[in-house]
C-alpha positions as CSV (number, residue, x, y, z in Angstrom):
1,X,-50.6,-1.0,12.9
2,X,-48.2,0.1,9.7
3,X,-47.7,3.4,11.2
4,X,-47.0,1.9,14.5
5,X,-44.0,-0.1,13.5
6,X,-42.7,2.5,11.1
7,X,-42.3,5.0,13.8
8,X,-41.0,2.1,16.1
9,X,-38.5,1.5,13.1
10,X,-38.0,5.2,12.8
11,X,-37.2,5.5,16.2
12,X,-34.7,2.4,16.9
13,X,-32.7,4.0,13.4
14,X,-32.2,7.8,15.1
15,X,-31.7,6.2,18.1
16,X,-28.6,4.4,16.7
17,X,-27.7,7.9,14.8
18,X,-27.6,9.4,18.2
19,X,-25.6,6.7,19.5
20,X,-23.1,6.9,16.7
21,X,-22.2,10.7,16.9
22,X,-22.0,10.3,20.7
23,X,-19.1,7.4,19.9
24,X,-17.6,9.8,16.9
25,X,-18.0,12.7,19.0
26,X,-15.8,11.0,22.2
27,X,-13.3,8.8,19.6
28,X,-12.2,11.6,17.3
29,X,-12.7,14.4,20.1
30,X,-14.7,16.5,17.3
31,X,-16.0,19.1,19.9
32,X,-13.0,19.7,22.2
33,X,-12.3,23.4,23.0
34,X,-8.7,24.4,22.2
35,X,-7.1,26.1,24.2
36,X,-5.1,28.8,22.1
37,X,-0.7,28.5,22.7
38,X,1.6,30.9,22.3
39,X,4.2,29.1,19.4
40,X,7.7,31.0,20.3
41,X,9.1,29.6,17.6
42,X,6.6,29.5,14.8
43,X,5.8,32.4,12.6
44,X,3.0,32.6,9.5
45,X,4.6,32.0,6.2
46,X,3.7,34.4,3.8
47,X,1.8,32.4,0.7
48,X,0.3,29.8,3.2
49,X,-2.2,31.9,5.2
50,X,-5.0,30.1,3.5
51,X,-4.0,26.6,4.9
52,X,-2.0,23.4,3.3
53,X,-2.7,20.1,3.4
54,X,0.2,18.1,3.0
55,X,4.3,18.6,2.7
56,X,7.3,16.2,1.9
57,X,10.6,17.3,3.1
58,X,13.9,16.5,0.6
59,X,17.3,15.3,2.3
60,X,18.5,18.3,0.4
61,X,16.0,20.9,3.2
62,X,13.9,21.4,0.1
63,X,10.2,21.4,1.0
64,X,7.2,20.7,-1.2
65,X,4.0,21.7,0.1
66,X,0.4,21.3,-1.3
67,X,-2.2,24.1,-0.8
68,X,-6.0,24.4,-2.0
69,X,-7.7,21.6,-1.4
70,X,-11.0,21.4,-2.2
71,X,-13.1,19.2,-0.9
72,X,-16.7,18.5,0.6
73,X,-17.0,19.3,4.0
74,X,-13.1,20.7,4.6
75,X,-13.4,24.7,5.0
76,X,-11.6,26.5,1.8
77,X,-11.0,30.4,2.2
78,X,-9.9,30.5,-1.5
79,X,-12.8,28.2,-3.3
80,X,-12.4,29.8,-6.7
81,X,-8.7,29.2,-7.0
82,X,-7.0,26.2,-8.5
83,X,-4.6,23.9,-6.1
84,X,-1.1,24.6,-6.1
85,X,2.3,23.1,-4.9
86,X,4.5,25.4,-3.2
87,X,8.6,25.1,-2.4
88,X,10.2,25.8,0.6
89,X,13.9,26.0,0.9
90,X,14.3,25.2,4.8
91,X,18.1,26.0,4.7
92,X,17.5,29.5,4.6
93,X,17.2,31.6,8.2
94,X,14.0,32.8,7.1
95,X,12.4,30.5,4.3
96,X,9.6,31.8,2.6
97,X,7.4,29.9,-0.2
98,X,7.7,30.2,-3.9
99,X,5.1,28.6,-5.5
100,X,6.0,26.4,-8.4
101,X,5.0,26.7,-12.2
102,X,3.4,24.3,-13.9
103,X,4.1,22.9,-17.7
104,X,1.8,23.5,-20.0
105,X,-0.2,20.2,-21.0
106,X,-1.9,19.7,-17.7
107,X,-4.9,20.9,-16.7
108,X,-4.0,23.8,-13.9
109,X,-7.4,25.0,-13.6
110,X,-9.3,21.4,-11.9
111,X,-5.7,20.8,-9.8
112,X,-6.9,19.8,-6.3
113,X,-3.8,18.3,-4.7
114,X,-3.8,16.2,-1.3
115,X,-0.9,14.1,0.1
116,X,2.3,14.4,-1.6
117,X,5.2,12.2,-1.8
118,X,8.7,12.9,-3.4
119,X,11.0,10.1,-5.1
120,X,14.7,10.9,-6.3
121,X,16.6,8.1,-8.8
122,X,19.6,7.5,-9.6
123,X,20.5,10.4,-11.5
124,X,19.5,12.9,-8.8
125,X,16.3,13.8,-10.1
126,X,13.4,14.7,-7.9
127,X,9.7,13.3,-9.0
128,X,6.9,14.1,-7.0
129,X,3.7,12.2,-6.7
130,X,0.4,14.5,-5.8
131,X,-3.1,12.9,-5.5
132,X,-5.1,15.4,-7.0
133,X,-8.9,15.3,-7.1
134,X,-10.0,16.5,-10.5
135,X,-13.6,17.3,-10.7
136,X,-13.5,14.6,-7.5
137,X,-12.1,12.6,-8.9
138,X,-8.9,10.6,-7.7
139,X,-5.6,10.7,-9.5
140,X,-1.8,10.5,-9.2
141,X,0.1,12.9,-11.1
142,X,3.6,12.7,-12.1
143,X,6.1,16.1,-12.0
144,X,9.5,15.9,-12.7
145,X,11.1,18.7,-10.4
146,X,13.3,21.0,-12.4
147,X,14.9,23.2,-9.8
148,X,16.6,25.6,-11.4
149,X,13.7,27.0,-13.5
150,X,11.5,26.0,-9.8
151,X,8.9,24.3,-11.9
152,X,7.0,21.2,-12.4
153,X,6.8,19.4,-15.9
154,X,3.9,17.3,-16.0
155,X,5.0,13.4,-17.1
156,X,1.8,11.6,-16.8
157,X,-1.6,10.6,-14.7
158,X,-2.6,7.3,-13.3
159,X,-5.8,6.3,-13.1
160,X,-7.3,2.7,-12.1
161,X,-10.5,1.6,-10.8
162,X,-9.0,1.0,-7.0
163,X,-8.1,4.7,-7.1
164,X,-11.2,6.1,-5.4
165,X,-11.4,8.6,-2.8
166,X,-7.8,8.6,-2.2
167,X,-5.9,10.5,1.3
168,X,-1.9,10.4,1.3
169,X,0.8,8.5,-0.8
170,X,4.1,7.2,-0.4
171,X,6.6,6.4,-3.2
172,X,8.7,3.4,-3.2
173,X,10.5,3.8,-6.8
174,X,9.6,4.9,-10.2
175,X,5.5,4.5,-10.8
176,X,5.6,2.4,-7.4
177,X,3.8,3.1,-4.3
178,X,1.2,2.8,-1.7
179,X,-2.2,5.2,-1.2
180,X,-5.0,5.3,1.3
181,X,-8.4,5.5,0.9
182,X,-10.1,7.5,3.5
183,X,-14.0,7.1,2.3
184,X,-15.4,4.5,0.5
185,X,-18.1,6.9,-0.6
186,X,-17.2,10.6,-2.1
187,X,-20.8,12.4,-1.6
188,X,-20.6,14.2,1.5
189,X,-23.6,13.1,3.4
190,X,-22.8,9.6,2.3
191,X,-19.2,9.9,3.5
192,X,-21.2,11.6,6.6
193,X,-23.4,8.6,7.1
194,X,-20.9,5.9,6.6
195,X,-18.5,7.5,9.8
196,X,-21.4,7.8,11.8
197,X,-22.1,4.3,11.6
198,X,-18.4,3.2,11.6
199,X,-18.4,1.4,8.5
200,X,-15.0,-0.1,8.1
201,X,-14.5,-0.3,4.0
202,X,-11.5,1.6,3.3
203,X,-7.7,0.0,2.6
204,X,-4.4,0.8,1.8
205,X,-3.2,-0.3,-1.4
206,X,-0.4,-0.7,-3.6
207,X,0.2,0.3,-7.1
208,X,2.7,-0.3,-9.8
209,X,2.9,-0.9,-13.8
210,X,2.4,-4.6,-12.8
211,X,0.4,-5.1,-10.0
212,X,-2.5,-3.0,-8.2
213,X,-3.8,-4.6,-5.2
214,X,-5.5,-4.0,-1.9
215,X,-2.8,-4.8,1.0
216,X,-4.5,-3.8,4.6
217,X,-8.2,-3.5,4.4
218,X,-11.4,-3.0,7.2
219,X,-10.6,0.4,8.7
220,X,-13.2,3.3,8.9
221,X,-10.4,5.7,7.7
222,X,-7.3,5.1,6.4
223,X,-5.8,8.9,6.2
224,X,-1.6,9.8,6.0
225,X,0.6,7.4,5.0
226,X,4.4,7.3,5.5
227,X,7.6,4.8,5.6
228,X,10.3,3.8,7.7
229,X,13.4,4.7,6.1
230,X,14.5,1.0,6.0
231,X,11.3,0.8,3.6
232,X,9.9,-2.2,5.8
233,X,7.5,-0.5,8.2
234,X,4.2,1.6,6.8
235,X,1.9,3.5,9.4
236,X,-1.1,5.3,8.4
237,X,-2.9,7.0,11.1
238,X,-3.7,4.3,13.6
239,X,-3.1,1.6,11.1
240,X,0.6,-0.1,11.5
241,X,1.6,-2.2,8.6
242,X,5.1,-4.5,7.6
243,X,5.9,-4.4,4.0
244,X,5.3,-7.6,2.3
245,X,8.6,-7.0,0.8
């Protein structure tokens, strides 16, 4: 009678497996076949041709790009390499990517960068914002962008306890911003299992010196992030937020 309702068991729980993929399958179109375009305008940029994940675009036509991510379950044709941010000046009839130095102090070799965001003050100086996944981890770090030496200098990392499995950023001012949180689990077959059964505990969240707090909160996956340019509209993937401020 025990094995009887264990295989009863067994079978309701792949039965609901199976029914999950079918709904991931037909929501995120997973197994489409693509059929290949012909870009006219679009040419391979030399320095890229192993993928990037994420680029922020100054008013200046400057372009910072993030390259190398590592992570479980994303293909990576350069594994043994370390992250790296690469500049793009887009004013130029053919721009090509230089990628940036960075100071000594940080740690180059564990740099796993993912969405990027850039923040200019006052004074004209560029900042830029990269969640990096040390180790698989989640951090921000904090360059200053010198552009005449095209380098980063490392200022500082932020850590906190709300700062797990983080996707994209968005800078608001100095040491302020919003993240998403794409998984609430960073094993892979965990992460696996908790889209198959649409398990709706990631959030967007905001983070300054004073305050860290969840804002939005109940999606399956809250990826990209980005803001109006009046500052009171965020949207991240499906997921269409006001600013409280």
């Amino acid at each position: 009678m025990g094995k009887l309702v264990a295989l009863i068991l067994l079978g309701a729980f792949l039965a609901l497996i199976g029914e999950r993929l079918v709904a991931v399958r037909e929501k995120t179109n997973a197994f489409r076949e693509v059929e290949p375009v012909e870009l006219q305008n679009c040419h391979l940029i030399e320095g890229l041709e192993n993928g990037s994940e994420d680029i922020d675009i100054l008013p200046s036509g400057l372009a910072f790009i993030s390259t190398g991510l590592n992570f479980p379950g994303m293909p990576n044709f350069t594994p043994d390499q370390p992250g790296q941010i690469f500049l793009m000046d887009l004013n130029e009839p053919n721009p090509k990517a230089q990628a940036l130095n960075i100071s000594d102090g940080f740690n180059k070799a564990s740099f796993n960068p993912h969405g990027i965001s850039t923040f200019i003050d006052k004074d004209h100086t560029v900042y830029l914002y990269v969640v990096n996944h040390p180790h698989m981890e989640s951090t921000v770090e904090i360059f200053k962008f010198e552009e005449q030496q095209r380098s980063l200098i490392h200022l500082k990392t932020i850590k906190h306890e709300l700062l797990k499995s983080l996707n994209d950023i968005v800078v608001l001012g100095a040491e302020q911003f919003y993240a998403t949180r794409d998984h609430y689990f960073s094993n892979f077959f965990l992460t696996l299992l908790e889209t198959v059964l649409d398990l709706r505990w990631t959030y967007v969240l905001f983070y300054s010196p004073r305050e860290v707090k969840v804002v939005a909160k109940g999606f399956c996956s809250a990826n990209g992030i980005t803001v109006s340019s009046d500052k009171k509209y965020f949207v991240s993937g499906m997921l269409y937020l006001r600013s409280p401020g």
